[in-house]
C-alpha positions as CSV (number, residue, x, y, z in Angstrom):
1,X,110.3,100.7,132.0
2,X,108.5,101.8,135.2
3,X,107.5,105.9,135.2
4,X,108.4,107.9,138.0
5,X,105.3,108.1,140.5
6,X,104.0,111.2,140.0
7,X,101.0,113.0,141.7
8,X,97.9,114.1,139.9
9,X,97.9,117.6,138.5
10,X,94.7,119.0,139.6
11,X,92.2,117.8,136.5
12,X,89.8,120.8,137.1
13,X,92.3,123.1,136.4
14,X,91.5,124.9,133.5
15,X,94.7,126.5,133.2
16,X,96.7,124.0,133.9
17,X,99.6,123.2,131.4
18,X,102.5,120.6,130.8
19,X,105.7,121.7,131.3
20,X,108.6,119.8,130.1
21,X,108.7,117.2,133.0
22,X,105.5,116.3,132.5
23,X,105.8,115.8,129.1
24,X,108.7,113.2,129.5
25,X,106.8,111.4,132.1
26,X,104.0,110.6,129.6
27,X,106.2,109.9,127.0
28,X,107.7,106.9,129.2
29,X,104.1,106.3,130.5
30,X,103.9,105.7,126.3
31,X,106.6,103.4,126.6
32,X,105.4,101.4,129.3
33,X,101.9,100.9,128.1
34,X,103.2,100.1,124.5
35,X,105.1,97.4,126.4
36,X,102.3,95.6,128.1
37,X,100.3,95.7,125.1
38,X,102.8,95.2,122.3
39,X,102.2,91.7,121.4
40,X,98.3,92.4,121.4
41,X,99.0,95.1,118.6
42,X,101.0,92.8,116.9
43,X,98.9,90.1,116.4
44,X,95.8,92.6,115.5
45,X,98.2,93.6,112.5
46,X,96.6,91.8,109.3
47,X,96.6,95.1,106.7
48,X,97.5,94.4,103.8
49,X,100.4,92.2,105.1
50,X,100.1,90.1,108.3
51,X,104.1,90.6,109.5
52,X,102.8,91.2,113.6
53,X,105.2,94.2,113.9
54,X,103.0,97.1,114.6
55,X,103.1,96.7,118.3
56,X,107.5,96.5,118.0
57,X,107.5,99.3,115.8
58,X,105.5,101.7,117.7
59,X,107.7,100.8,121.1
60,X,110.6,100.7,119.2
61,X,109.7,105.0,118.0
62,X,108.8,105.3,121.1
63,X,111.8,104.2,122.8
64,X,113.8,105.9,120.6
65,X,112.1,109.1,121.0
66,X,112.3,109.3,124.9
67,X,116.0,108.2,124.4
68,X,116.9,111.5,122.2
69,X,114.8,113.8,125.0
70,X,116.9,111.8,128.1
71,X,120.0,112.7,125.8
72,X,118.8,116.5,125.4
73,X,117.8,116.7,128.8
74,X,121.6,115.3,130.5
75,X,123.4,117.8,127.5
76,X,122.1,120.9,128.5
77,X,124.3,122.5,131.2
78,X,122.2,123.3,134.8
79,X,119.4,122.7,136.5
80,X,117.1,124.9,133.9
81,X,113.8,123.3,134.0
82,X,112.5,122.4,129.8
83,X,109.9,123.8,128.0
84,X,107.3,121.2,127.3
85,X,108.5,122.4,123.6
86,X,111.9,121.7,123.8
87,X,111.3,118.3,124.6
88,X,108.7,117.9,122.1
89,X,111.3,118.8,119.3
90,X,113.9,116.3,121.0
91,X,111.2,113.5,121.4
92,X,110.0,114.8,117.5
93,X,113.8,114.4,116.5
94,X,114.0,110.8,118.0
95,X,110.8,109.6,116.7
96,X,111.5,110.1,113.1
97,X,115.1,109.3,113.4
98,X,114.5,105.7,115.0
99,X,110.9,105.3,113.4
100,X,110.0,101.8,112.8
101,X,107.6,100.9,110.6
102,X,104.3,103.1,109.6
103,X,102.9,103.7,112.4
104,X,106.1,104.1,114.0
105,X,106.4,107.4,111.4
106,X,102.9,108.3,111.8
107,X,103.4,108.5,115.8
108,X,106.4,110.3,114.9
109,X,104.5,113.4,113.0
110,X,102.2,113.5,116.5
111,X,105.2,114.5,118.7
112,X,106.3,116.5,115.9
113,X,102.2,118.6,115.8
114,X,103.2,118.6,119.7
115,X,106.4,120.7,119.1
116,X,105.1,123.1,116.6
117,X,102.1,123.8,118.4
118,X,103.8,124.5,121.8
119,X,106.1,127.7,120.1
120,X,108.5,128.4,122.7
121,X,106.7,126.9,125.7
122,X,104.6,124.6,127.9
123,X,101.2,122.4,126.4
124,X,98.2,123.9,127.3
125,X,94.6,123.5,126.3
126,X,94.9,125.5,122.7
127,X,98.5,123.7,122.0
128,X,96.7,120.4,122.7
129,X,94.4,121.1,120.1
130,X,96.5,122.6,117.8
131,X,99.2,119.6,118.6
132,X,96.7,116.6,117.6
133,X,95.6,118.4,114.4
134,X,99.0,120.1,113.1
135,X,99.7,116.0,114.0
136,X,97.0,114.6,112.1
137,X,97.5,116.8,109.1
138,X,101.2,115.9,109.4
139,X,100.5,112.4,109.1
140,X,97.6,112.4,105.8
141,X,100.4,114.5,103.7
142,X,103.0,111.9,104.4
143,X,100.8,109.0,103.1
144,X,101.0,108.7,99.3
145,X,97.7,106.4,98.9
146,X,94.8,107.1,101.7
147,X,92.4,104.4,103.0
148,X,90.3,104.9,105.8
149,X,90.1,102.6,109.0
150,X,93.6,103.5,110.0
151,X,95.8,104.7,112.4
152,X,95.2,108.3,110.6
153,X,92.0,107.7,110.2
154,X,92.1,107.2,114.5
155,X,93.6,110.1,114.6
156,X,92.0,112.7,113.1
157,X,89.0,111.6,114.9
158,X,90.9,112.4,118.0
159,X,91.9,115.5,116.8
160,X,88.4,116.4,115.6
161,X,86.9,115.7,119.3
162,X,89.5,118.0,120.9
163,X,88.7,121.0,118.5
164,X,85.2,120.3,119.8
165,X,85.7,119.9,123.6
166,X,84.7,122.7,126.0
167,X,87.7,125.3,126.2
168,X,86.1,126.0,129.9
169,X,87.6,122.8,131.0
170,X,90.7,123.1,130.4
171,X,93.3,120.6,129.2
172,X,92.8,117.7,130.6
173,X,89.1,117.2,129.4
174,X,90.6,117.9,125.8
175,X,93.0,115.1,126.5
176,X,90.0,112.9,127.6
177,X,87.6,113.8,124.7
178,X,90.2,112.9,122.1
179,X,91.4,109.6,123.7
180,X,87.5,108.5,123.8
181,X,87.3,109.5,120.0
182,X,90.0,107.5,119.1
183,X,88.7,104.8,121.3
184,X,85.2,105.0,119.7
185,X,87.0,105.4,116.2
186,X,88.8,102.4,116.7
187,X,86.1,99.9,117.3
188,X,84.7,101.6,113.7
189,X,87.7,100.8,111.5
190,X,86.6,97.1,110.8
191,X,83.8,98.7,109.2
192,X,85.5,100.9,107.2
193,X,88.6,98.3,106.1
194,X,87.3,94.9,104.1
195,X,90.6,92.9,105.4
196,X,90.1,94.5,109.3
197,X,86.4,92.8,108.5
198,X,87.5,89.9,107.5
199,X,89.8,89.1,109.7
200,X,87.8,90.0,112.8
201,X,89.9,92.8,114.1
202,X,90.2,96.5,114.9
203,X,93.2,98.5,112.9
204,X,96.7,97.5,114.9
205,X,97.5,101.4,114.8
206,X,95.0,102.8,116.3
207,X,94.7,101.0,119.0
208,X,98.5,102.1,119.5
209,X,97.6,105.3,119.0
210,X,94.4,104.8,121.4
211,X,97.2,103.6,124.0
212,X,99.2,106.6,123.5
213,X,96.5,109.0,124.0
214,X,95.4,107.3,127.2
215,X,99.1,107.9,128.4
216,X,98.4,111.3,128.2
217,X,95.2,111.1,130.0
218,X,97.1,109.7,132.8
219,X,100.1,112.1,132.7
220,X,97.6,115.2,133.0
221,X,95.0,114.0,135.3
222,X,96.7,111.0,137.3
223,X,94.5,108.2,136.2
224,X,94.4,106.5,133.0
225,X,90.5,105.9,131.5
226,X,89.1,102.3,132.2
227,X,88.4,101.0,129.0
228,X,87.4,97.7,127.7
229,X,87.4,97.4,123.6
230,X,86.5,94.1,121.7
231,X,89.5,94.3,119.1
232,X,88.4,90.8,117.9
233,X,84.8,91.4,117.0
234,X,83.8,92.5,113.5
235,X,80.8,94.9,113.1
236,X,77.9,93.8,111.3
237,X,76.9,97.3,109.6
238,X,79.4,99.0,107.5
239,X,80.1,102.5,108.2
240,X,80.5,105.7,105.8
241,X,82.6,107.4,108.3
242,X,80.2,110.5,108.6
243,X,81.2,111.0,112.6
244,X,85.0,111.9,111.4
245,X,83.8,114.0,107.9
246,X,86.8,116.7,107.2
247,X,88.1,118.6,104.5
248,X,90.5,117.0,102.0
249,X,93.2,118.2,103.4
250,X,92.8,116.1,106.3
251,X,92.2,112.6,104.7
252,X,94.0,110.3,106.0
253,X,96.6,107.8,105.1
254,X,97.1,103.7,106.2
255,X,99.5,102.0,108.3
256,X,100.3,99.6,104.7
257,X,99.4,100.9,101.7
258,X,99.7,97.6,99.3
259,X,97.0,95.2,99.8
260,X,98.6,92.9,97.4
261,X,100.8,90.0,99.7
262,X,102.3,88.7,96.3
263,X,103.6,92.0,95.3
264,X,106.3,93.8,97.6
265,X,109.3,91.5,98.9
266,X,110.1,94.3,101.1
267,X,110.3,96.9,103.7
268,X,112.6,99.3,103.2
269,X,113.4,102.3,105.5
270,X,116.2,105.2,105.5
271,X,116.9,108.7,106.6
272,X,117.5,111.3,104.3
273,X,119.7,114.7,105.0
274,X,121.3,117.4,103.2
275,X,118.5,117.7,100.8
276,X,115.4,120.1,100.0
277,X,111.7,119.7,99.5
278,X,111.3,119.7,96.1
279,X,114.1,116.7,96.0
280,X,112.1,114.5,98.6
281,X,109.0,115.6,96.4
282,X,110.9,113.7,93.4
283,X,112.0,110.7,95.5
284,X,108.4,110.8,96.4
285,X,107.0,110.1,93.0
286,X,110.2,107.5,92.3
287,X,109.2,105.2,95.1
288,X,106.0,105.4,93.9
289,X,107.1,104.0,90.3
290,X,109.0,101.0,92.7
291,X,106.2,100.0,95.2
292,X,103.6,101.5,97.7
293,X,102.9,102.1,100.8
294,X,105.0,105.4,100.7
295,X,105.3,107.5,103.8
296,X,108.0,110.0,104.0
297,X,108.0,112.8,107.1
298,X,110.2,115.3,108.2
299,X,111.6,116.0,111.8
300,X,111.5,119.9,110.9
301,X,115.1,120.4,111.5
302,X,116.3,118.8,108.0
303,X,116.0,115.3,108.8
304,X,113.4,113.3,106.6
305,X,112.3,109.6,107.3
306,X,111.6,107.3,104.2
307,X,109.5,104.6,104.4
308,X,108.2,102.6,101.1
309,X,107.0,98.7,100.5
310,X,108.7,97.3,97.2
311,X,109.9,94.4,95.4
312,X,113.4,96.3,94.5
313,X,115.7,97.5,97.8
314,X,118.1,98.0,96.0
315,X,116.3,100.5,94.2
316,X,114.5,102.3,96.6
317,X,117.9,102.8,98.3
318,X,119.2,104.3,94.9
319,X,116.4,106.4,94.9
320,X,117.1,107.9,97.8
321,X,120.7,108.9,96.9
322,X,119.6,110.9,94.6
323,X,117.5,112.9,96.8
324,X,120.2,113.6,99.5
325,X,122.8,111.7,101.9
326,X,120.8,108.3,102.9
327,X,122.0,106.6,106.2
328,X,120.2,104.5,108.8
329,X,118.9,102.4,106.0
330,X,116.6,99.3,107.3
331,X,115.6,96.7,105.6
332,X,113.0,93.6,106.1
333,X,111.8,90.8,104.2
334,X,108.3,90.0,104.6
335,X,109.3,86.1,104.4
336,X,110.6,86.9,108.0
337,X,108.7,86.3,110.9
338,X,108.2,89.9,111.9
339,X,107.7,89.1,115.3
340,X,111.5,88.3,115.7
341,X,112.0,91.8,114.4
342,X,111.9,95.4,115.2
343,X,114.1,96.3,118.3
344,X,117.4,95.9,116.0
345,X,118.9,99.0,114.7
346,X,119.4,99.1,111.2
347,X,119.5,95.8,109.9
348,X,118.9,93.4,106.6
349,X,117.1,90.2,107.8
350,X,116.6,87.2,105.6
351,X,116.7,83.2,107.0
352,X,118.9,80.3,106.7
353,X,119.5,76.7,108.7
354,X,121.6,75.1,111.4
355,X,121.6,75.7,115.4
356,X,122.7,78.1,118.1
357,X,124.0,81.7,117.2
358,X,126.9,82.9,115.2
359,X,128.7,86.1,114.2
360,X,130.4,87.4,111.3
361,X,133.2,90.0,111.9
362,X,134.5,91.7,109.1
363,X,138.2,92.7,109.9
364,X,141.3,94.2,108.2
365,X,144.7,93.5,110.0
366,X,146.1,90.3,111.7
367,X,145.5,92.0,114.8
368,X,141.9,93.1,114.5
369,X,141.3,89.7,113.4
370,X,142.4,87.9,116.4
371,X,140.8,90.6,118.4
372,X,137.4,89.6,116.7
373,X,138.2,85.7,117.0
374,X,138.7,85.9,120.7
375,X,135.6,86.9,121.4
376,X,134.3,84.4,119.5
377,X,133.2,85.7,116.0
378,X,133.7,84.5,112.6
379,X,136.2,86.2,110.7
380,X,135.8,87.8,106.7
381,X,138.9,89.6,106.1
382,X,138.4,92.8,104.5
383,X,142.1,93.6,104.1
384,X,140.8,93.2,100.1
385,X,137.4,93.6,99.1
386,X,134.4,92.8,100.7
387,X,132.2,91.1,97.8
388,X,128.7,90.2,98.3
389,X,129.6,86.5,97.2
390,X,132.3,86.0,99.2
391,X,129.9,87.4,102.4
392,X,126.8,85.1,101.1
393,X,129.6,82.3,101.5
394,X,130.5,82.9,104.8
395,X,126.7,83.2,105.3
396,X,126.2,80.0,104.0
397,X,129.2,78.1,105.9
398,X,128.5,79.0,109.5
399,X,125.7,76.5,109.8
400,X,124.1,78.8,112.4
401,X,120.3,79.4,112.3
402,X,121.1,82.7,113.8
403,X,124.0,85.1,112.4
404,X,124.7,88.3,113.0
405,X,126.7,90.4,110.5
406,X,129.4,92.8,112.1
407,X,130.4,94.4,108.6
408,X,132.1,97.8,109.9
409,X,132.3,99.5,107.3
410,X,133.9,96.8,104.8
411,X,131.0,97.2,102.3
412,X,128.7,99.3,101.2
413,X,124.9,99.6,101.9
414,X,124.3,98.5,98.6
415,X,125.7,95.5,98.6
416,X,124.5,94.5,101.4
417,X,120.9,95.0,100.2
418,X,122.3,92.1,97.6
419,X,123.2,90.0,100.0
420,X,119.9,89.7,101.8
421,X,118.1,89.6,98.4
422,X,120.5,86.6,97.3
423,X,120.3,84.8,100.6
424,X,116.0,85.3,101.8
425,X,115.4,82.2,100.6
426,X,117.9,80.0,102.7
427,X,117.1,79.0,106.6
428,X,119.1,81.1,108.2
429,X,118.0,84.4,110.0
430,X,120.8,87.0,109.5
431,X,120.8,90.4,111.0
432,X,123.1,93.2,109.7
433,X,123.8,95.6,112.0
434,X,125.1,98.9,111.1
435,X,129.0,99.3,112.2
436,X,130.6,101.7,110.3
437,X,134.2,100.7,111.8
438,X,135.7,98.3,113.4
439,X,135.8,100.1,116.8
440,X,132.0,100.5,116.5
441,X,132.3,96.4,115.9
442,X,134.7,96.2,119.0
443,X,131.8,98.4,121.2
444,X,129.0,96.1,119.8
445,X,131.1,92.8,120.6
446,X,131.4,94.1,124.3
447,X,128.0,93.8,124.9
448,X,127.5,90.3,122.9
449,X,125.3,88.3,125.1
450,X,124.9,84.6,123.2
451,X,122.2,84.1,126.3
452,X,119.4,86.8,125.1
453,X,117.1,86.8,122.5
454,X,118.7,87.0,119.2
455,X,116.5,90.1,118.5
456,X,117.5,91.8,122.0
457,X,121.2,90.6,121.3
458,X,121.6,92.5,118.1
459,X,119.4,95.5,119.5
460,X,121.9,96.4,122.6
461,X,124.6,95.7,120.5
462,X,123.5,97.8,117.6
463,X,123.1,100.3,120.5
464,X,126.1,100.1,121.6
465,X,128.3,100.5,118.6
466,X,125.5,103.6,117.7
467,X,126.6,105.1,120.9
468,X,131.1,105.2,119.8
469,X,132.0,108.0,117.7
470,X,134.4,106.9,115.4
471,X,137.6,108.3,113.2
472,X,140.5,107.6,112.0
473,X,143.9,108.6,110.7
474,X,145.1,108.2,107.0
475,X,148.2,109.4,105.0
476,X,146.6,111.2,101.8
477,X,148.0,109.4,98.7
478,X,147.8,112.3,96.2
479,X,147.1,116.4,96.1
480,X,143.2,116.6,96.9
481,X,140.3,119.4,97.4
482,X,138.7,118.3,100.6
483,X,135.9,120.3,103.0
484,X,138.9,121.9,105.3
485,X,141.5,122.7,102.1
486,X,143.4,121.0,100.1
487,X,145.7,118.4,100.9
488,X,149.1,116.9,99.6
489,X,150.6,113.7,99.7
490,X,151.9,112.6,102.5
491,X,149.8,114.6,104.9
492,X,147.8,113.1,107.5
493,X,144.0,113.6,107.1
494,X,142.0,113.3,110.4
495,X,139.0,112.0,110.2
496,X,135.7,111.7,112.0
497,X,133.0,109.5,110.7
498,X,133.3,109.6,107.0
499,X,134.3,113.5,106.6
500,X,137.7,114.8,106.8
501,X,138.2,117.5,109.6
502,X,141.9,118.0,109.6
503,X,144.8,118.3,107.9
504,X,148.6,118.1,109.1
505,X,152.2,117.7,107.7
506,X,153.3,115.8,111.0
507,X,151.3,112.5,111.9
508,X,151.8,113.2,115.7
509,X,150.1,117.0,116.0
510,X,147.0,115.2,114.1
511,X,146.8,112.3,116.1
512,X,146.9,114.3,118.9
513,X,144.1,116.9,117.5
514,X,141.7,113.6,116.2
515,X,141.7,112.7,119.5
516,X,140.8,115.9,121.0
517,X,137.8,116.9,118.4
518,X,136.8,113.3,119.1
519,X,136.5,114.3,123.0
520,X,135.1,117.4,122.3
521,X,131.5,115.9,122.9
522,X,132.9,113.7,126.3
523,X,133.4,110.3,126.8
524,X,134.6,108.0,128.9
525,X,136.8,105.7,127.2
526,X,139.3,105.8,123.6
527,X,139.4,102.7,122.4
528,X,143.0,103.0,119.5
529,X,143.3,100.3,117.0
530,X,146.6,101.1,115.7
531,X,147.4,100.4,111.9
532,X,150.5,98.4,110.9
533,X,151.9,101.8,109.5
534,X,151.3,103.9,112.3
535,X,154.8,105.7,113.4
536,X,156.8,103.9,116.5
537,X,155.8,105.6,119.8
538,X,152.1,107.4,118.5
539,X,149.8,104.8,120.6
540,X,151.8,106.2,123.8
541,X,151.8,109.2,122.7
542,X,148.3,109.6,122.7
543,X,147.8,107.8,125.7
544,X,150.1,110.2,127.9
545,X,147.8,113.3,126.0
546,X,144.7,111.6,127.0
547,X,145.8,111.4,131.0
548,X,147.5,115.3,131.2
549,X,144.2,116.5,128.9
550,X,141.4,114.5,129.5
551,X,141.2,113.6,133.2
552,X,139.0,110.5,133.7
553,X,139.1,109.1,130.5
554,X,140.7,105.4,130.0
555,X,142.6,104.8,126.6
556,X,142.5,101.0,125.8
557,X,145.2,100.4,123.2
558,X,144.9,97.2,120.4
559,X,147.0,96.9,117.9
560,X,145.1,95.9,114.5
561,X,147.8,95.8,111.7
562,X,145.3,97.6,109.3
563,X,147.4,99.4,106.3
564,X,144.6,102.0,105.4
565,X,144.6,103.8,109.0
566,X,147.2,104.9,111.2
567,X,145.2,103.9,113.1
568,X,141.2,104.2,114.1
569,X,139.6,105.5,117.4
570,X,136.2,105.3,119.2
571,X,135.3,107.1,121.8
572,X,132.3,105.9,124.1
């Protein structure tokens, strides 16, 4: 990713301030940088468990933050220029949503101190301030265990240095003082961290975050700082960490909590909504009964990130249902090379043997099947139940040492935490990526590319099948109470996602309203995969509704033979 050239702002302005613009173009300047330095992080990260991801996970929260302020930025209608605050809530949002990792959820709790400290407006010189420390207190109450020598650590000493800068000076010098604090506090952390010590390394983190902040310095005065740090040379004199001395309130917590390598089996990582604080408060002190290495963050808005290190996924994942509606879940064994990971969307990932890549489909329906088949996939039909054996066979059998898993929606998150704790001993390396449908599996199969990287294979399609909206339509089997009323059998229940949003007595007038709530939002292209019960004439039906109401949107048309929809749609 290349950054818009941009010229300097004027670095003796005191007044000067970052407006919304600005505040994209150093995020992507953040992207960029992580880039070119991302395989430098990764092989800094030793604490307490040498998986090399820190560098993937900070892009990857990166990435997905400046994804979700490009996506707030094209939705809103005009040419209104943004606050530097709205996109710090929308880059905030993105972070914790798609935060890897965690530093990836530390970073996460930066942009968030960004969007509470600009209220309604731009970043200036006091929101700065206020930004890195709302940030850095953001990030110590996440951390269940603190260490020092961290990314936090790094950061609070950056936020320290701004609250001491000159306020005659004006933003940018603030951005300079706290980038050279985290610089300076960076070289410290071997001292302060036996394993960084030992190992002959500065913390991973913070020199992420040190990167980041230097981004910044760039984006407000047009020239990043020229900087050389040793990140391979351990200090000889240990350090108390007097320089960085702040209240309790403000101690910080550690990119890994665990130091133990024997202990946790796993990373395990999920979103929770619909809950309330004193219900992540309880998962809280669960997770800590199941592992360590805790860190769960909230985007402000409802949305709370999970992040814990455990020997049980399956449950941490329980945990979480109890505290709310879980989705996004991610899990990674540590027996993986975590250099292979980290740009896939929410995945399982274990190893097996063989060569060259395969991929398992999971498909209900002659038709779907064949669909799936032609583009070269491995079938598992789901028209019964999806069991984790019968998935860890098909695992097994396709003698690939790459697979990816295509499961839309054909079994639950559960299970498929089994199947990567039955099969992480084995040779393969299976990914999981998280299709909730079989359009979303069509989308993802679109973009297969057998040529990339397995990694950047499953990423864009992972992003792709992310990126269709799904639904379907189903005839209710029996009298139920559902969010829009009641329903009897025999009606059609409309469907978007999981969640019923319509109800009808004729299958036509809800096809035809699925489809328009499911265009609601715009798109570009309905993809129908028409069940083997859907009424003669519907798929034209909705096609000819699609061309009078929806001008410049295609309607490709399959038909899957699935018995539980009428038929399912995705709109991209």
């Amino acid at each position: 990713m290349n950054p818009e050239v941009r010229p300097a702002p004027g670095a003796g302005d005191a007044d000067f301030r970052v407006d919304g613009r600005l505040l994209g173009y150093w995020a992507r300047l953040c992207v960029a940088g992580l880039e070119q330095r991302c395989a430098e992080i990764n092989d800094l990260n030793v604490y307490p468990i040498p998986d090399g991801d820190t560098g993937t996970n900070l892009l990857a929260t990166m990435r997905s933050a400046v994804a979700a302020a490009e996506d707030h930025a094209l939705g809103s209608a005009g040419e209104v220029p943004h606050s530097a605050h709205q996109i710090a809530v929308a880059l905030a949002r993105g972070a914790v949503s798609g935060a890897r990792g965690n530093s990836g959820v530390i970073l996460s709790q930066v942009l968030r101190g960004f969007a509470q400290a600009t209220g309604e407006g731009d970043l200036d010189d006091a929101a700065l301030r206020s930004g890195l420390r709302q940030g850095s207190n953001l990030a110590a109450d996440a951390v269940s265990e603190p260490v020092e020598g961290t990314i936090v650590t790094v950061l609070r000493c950056a936020a320290d240095a701004a609250a001491s800068s000159d306020r005659d000076l004006g933003l940018a010098a603030t951005a300079r003082d706290a980038a050279d604090a985290a610089a300076s506090a960076l070289i410290r952390t071997p001292a302060q961290l036996d394993v960084l010590d030992a190992a002959g390394v500065v913390d991973a983190g913070g020199l992420g975050l040190v990167v980041i902040l230097d981004a910044l310095v760039e984006a407000v005065d047009g020239a990043a700082p020229r900087r050389e740090i040793v990140t391979r040379r351990a200090l000889p004199e240990r350090a108390q960490n007097t320089e960085c001395a702040v209240p309790a309130h403000d101690h910080p917590g550690h990119e890994h909590a665990g130091q133990d390598r024997s202990g946790p089996d796993y990373e395990v990582m999920y979103l929770v909504s619909e809950t309330e604080d004193e219900r992540m408060a309880d998962l809280r002190a669960h997770l800590g009964a199941l592992g360590d290495s805790i860190v769960i963050v909230g985007d402000g808005a409802g949305g709370w990130s999970v992040h814990v290190h455990c020997t049980d996924a399956g449950a941490a994942v329980e945990a979480g249902l109890l505290a709310g509606r879980v989705h996004g879940i991610r899990i990674t064994s540590f027996l993986v090379d975590a250099r292979d990971q980290g740009l896939v969307a929410p995945t399982v990932r274990v190893r097996s043997g063989g060569h060259g890549r395969g991929i398992i489909a999971m498909a209900s329906g002659d038709g779907a099947a064949e669909l799936f088949e032609a583009e070269g996939a491995t079938v598992l039909r789901s028209d019964t139940p999806v069991t984790r054996g019968r998935l860890l066979g098909v695992i097994r059998e396709i003698e690939r040492s790459e697979v990816l898993v295509l499961p839309n929606g054909a079994i639950s998150a559960q299970e498929l935490v089994a199947v990567s704790a039955a099969a992480r001993d084995s040779s393969h390396e299976v990914v999981l990526l998280a299709t909730s449908s079989m359009v979303q599996g069509i989308a993802a199969m679109a973009v297969h590319d057998p040529s990339r990287d397995a990694v950047d294979d499953a990423f864009t399609m992972s992003e792709a099948a992310a990126g269709t909206r799904w639904g379907s339509l189903r005839v209710a089997a029996e009298r139920a109470l559902t969010y829009v009323g009641t329903c009897e059998p025999g009606d059609s229940l409309g469907l978007m996602g999981h969640e019923v949003v319509l109800i009808e007595s004729d299958t036509v007038t809800a096809g035809t309203r699925l489809v328009d709530l499911a265009l609601g939002g715009g798109g570009e292209l309905v993809t129908l995969i028409m069940g083997a019960n859907a009424p003669e004439g519907l798929s034209e039906h909705l096609s000819d509704h699609v061309a009078r109401n929806h001008v410049g949107v295609d309607v490709m048309v399959y038909v899957g033979g699935q018995v539980d929809d009428l038929f399912q749609l995705g709109v991209e």
